[in-house]
Steps between C-alpha positions, in 0.01 A plus 500: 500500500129566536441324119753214584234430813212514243654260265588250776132521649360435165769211429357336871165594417460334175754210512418381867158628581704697821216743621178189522300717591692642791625849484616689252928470456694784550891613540477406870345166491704189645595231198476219840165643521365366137513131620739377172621181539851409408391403143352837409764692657713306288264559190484867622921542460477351157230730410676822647843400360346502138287806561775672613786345313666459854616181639435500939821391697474204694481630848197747374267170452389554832142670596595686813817602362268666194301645754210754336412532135700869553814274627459267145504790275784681652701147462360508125599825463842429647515169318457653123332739315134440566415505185323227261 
């Protein structure tokens, strides 16, 4: 799970520009907390779908219902094999 965590933190690092300057992002850290509006959580599905080769149900769109970074890769985990 640990690399799954390092892959998404480099996917919101490079794609959205997620840490700013802030601190650094970690298994525990809050997705509400990285101020992504609707678009780029949007553009942030697309992108993990095709990294993953996953597609997100409906009712996972949802920011507090994906919780920490920790929370997305166990759904990505869940969701597929992880791999791409």
């Amino acid at each position: 799970m640990t690399e799954l965590v390092e892959r998404l933190i480099a996917i919101l690092e490079q794609e959205f520009d997620a840490r700013q300057g802030g601190p650094a992002l970690h298994a525990d850290t809050e997705l509400s907390s990285l101020g992504l509006s609707s678009l780029n959580l949007v553009k942030l599905i697309v992108r993990l779908e095709a990294a993953f080769d996953i597609e997100f149900a409906d009712e996972a769109l949802d920011l507090p219902r994906l919780g920490r970074l920790r929370d997305l890769a166990q759904y990505i985990s869940q969701r597929g094999s992880g791999a791409a």
